[in-house]
C-alpha positions in Angstrom: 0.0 0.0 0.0 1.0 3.5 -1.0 3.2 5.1 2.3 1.7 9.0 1.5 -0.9 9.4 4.8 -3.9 9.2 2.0 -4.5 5.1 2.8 -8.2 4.6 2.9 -10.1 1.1 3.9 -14.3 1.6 2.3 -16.5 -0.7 4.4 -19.4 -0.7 2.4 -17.8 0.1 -1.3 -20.6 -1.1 -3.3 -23.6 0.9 -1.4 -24.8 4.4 -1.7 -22.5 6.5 0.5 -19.6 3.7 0.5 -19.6 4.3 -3.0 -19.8 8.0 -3.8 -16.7 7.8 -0.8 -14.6 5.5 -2.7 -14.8 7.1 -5.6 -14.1 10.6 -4.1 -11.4 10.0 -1.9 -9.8 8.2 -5.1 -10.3 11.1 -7.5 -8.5 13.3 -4.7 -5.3 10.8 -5.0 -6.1 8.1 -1.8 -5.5 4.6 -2.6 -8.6 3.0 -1.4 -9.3 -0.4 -0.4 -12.5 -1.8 0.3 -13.6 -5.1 1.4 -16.6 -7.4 0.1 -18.0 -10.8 0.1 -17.6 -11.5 -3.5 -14.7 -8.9 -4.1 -13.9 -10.9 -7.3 -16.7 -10.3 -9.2 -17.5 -7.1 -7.7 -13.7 -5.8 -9.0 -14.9 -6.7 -12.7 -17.8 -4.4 -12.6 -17.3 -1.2 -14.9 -14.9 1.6 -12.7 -14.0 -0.6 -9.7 -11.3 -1.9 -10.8 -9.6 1.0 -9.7 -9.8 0.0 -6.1 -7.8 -2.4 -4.3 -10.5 -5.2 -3.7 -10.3 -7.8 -0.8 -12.4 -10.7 -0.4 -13.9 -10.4 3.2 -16.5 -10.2 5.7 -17.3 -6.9 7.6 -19.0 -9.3 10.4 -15.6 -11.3 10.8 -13.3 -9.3 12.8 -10.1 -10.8 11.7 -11.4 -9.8 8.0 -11.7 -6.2 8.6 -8.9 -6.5 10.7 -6.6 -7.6 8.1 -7.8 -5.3 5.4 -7.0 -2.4 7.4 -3.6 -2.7 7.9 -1.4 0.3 6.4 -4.9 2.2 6.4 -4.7 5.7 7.7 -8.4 6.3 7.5 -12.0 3.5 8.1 -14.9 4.6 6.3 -17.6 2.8 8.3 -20.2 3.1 5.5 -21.7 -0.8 6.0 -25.2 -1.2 6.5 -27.4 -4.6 6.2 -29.6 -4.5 3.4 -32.8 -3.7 3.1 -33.5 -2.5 7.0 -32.8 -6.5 8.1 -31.4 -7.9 11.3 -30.2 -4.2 12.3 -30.6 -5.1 15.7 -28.0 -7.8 16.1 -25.3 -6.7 12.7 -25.3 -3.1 13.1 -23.1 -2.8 16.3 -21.0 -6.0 16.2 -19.8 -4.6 12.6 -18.9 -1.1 14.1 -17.2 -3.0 16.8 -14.8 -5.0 14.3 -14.1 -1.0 13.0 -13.2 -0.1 16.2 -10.7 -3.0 16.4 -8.7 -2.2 13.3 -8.8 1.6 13.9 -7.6 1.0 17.2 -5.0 -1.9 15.7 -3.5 0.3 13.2 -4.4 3.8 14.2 -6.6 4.9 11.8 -9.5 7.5 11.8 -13.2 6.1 11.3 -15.8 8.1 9.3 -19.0 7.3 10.2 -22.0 8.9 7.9 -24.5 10.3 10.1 -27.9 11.0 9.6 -30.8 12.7 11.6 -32.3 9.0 12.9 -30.5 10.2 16.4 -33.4 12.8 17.3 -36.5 12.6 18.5 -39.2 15.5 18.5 -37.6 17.1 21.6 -34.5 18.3 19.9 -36.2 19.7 16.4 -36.1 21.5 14.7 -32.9 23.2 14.8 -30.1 20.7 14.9 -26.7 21.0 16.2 -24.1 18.8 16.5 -24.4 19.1 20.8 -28.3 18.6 20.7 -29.6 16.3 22.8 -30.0 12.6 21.2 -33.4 10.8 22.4 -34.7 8.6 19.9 -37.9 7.4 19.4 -36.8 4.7 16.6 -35.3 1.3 16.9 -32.9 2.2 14.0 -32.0 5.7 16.0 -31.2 4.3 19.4 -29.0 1.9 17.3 -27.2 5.2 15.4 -26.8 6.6 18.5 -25.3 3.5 20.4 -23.0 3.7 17.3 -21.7 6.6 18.1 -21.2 6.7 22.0 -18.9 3.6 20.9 -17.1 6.1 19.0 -17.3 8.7 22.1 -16.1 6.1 24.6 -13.0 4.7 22.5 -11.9 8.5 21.9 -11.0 8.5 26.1 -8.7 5.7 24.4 -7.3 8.2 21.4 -9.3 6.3 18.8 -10.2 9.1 16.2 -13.6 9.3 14.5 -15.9 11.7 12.4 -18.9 11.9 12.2 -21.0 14.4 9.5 -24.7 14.5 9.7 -26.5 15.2 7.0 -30.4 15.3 5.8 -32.0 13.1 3.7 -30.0 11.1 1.2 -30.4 11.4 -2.5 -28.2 10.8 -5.7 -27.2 8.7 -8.7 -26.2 5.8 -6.5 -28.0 6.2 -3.4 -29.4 3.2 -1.5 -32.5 3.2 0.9 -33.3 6.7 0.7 -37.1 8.6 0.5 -36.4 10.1 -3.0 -35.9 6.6 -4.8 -38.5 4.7 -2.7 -41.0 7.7 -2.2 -41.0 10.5 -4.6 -40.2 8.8 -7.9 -39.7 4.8 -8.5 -36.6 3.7 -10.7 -36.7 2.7 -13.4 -39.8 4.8 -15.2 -40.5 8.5 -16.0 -42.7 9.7 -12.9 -46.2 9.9 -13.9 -46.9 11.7 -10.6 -44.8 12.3 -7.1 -45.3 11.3 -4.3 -44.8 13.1 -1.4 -44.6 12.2 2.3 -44.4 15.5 4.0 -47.1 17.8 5.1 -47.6 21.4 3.1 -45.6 24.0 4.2 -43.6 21.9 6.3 -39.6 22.3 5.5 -37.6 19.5 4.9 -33.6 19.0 4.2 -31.8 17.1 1.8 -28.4 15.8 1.3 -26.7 15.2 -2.9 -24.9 12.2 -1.9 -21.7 13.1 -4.0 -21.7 16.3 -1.8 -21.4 15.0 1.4 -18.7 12.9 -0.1 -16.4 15.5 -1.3 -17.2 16.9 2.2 -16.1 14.3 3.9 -13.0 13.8 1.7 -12.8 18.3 2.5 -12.2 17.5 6.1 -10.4 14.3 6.1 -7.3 16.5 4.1 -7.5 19.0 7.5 -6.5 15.9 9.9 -4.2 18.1 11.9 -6.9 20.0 13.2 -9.3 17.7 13.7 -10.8 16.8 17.3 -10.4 13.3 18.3 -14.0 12.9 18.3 -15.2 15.1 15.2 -18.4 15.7 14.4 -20.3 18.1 12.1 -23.5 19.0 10.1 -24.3 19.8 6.9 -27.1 22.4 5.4 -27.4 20.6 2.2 -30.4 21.7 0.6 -32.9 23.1 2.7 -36.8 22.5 1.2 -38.6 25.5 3.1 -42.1 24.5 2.3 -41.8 21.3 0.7 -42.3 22.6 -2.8 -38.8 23.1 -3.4 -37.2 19.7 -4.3 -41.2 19.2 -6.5 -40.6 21.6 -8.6 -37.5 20.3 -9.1 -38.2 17.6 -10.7 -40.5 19.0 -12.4 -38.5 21.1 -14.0 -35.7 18.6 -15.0 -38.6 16.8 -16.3 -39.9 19.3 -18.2 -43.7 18.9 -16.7 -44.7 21.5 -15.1 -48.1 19.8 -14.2 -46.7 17.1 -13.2 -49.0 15.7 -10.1 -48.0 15.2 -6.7 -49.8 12.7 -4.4 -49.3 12.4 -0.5 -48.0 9.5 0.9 -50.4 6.4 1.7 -48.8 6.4 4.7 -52.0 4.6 6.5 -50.9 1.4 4.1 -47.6 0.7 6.2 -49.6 0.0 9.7 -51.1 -3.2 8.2 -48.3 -4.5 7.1 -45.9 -2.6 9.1 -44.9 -6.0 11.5 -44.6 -8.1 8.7 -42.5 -5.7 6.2 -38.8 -4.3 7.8 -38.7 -1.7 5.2 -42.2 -0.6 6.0 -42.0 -0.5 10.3 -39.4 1.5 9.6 -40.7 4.0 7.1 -43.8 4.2 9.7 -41.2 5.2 12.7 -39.6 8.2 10.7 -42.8 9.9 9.9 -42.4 12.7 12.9 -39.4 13.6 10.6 -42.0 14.8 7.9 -44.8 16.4 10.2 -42.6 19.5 11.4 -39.3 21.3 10.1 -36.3 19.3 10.6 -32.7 21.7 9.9 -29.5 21.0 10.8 -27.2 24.1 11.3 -23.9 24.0 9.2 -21.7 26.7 11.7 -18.8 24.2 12.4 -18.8 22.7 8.7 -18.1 26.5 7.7 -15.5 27.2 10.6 -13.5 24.0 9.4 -14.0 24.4 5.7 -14.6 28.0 4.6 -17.6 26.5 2.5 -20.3 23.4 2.0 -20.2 22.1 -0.9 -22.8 22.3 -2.9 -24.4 21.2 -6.1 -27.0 23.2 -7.6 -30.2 21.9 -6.8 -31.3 21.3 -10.4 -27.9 19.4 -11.7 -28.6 17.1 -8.9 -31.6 16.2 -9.1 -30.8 15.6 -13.3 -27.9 13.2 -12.0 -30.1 11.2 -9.6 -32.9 11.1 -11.7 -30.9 9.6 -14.3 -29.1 7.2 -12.4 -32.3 6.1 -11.3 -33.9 5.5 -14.9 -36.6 8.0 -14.5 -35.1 10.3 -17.2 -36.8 10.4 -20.6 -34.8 11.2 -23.1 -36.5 14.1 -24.6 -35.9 15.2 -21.1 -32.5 14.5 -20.6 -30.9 17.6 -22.3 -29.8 20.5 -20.5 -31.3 23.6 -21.9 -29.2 26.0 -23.6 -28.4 29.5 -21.6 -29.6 32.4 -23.6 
């Protein structure tokens, strides 16, 4: 592995934020690693073959272990699929992190989101607000991270950047894909699961990436336990991120539709995905911002993609593009 301080291990390569990470920090001249299953095949697949691929387990400890040796940095980015098993994977994986971080002395990145708060911290979020959850998958972010508090008394270095709601090209689980618009066809109609007027924030994926990659190049002034928020795009009333698509669609009319939200109670026991859609609702019935002050301290600036441009991007990596639609229009 390259001896230049810029050694990277991606724990979740292949997934939404894994991805967009290991693809970043590569373009800004890390040598990345990133451990899979099947790291074989997956090194075949068009533009990984640029990473250093090695066949592993994030659940076996001596896997991660091993992969992280020589790694200045751990980006914890590892999530099971499809909301499954959280309960009994999600900690024992950030555990194994911990171990090699601590082994070799590496800093762990940990992608946060806004599943730590409950209701009695909104709307305003900053990085010191209180963290009560009323979600099984928030109690288990925030367990994450007092495992990353506790092992900083130990000099383990972490960071942690929270952003709002996840969208982009190659995002996972995320309410644009599996609410707004569904992949793979031009939207007839959107789908909206917020109430009117009611502001919202959103995160581009490949932004909080280069953000990420912003702060990791600052390591000498980093606290051992680092966190920070990002603004991302902020949705004051909810029409915001619509008429986005809209636009990039070219539809102007194009209809939105609340959210059935009454369908996930039925099947809410029976359906993962669905108990845990019906948990994060509180999230869309009042204004949830996080404040950025920190982010700006460190970096000077968020970045920030233009609204529109992203929303072209994740629109066509999802498949929702139509052609006719998929052309910029020409400036004046």
């Amino acid at each position: 592995m390259m001896a230049n301080g810029k050694n990277v291990l991606v724990l979740g390569a292949t997934g939404g934020i894994g991805g967009e990470m290991a693809h970043r920090l590569h373009a800004r001249g890390w040598h990345v690693r990133a451990l899979h299953r099947q790291a074989q095949q997956i090194a075949l697949r068009p533009g990984m073959h640029k990473f250093d691929w090695i066949s592993g387990d994030a659940m076996q400890r001596a896997d991660v272990v091993a992969a992280a040796r020589g790694a200045d940095v751990i980006v914890h980015a590892v999530n099971p699929p499809g909301y499954r098993r959280w309960a009994e994977l999600v900690l024992p994986m950030m555990d194994n992190s911990i171990a090699a971080a601590q082994t070799f002395g590496a800093r762990i990145v940990l992608p946060g989101t806004v599943y730590n708060y409950g209701p009695d911290a909104l709307p305003e979020l900053h990085v010191d607000s209180p963290q009560h959850p009323v979600t099984r998958k928030g109690a288990i972010r925030v367990q994450m991270e007092q495992r990353l508090q506790t092992a900083a008394a130990a000099g383990l270095r972490s960071l942690i950047v929270r952003a709002g709601d996840f969208f982009g090209p190659h995002a996972g689980n995320n309410w644009f894909s599996q609410g707004l618009v569904k992949p793979g066809k031009t939207p007839a109609a959107i789908t909206y699961p917020g109430k009117t007027g009611i502001g919202h924030q959103w995160t581009y994926l490949p932004d909080l990436a280069e953000t990420i990659s912003r702060l990791l190049e600052q390591e000498a002034s980093l606290e051992t336990f680092a966190r920070f928020h990002m603004n991302g795009h902020w949705d004051p009333d909810g029409t915001r991120m619509v008429d986005a698509i809209r636009r990039v669609l070219g539809n102007a009319r194009l209809p939105v539709r609340s959210f059935p939200w009454w369908l996930l109670g039925p099947a809410a026991p029976f359906v993962p995905l669905f108990r845990e859609m019906k948990e994060m609702r509180y999230l869309w019935q009042q204004p949830v911002r996080m404040e950025n002050t920190r982010l700006l301290q460190a970096l000077g600036e968020e970045p920030h993609t233009p609204l529109d441009e992203a929303v072209r991007a994740t629109l066509r990596g999802l498949g929702c593009l139509p052609v006719q639609a998929d052309v910029r229009p020409r400036a004046a």
